[in-house]
N, C-alpha and C positions, 0 to 999 in steps of 0.2 A: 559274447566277447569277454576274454579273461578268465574264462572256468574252461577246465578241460574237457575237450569233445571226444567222443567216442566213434569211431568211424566205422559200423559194423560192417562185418564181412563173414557170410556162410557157405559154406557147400558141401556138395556131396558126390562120391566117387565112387564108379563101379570097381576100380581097381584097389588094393591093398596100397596104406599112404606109407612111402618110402621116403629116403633122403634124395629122391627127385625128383618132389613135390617142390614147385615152383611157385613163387607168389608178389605177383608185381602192384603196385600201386602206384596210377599215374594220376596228374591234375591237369585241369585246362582251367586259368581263369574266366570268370565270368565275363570280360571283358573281349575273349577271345585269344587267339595266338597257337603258339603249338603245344601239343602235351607234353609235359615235363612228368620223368619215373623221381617221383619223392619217396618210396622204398620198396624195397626187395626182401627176399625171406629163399634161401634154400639152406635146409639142415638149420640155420642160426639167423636173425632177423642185420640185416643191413640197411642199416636208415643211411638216408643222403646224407654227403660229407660236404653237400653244397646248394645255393638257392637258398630262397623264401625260407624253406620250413627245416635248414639246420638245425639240428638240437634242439629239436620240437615235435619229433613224431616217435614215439616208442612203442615195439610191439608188445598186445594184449592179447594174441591171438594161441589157439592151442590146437594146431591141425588135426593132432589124434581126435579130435572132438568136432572135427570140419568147421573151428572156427580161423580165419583171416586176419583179423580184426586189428585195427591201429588207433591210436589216442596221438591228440594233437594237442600240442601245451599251448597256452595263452593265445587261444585263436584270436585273429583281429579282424575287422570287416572286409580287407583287403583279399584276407584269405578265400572268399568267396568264390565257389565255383565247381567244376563238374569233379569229383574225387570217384578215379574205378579200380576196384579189385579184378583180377584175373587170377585164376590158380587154376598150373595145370600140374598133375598128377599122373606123368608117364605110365601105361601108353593110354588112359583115359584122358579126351582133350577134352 
């Protein structure tokens, strides 16, 4: 709580990473409900402009390096819950 979290995210592609490589991050509270996309990544990182985690998730990630990766500012316990990376990598899915 209050230190910045790191939210890793790796992978790896049979295909050459282009500018459409895709990269979504979505949440489900631990409480349950539906998944919410708290950011995106194609060519430049797009954090949500809305929800929970406004102006609180920056990308740390460096695809050429098959990293994903996002930081989350001032976590609170609320925050708790399932956080998934997906990245696709046309046409490797």
């Amino acid at each position: 709580v209050g230190e910045q979290v790191l939210l890793k995210c790796s992978f790896k592609s049979s295909s050459p990473i282009t500018e459409n490589l895709l990269v979504d991050w979505t949440y489900r509270p631990l409480t349950g409900g539906p998944m919410e996309r708290i950011f995106h990544y194609q060519s430049m990182p797009y954090p949500t402009a809305a929800g929970k985690f406004k102006d609180r998730i920056s990308w740390v990630g460096n695809v050429a390096r098959g990293d994903a990766s996002i930081a989350l500012q001032s976590p609170v316990l609320s925050d708790n819950g399932t956080f998934i990376c997906s990245v696709k990598n046309p046409p490797d899915v």
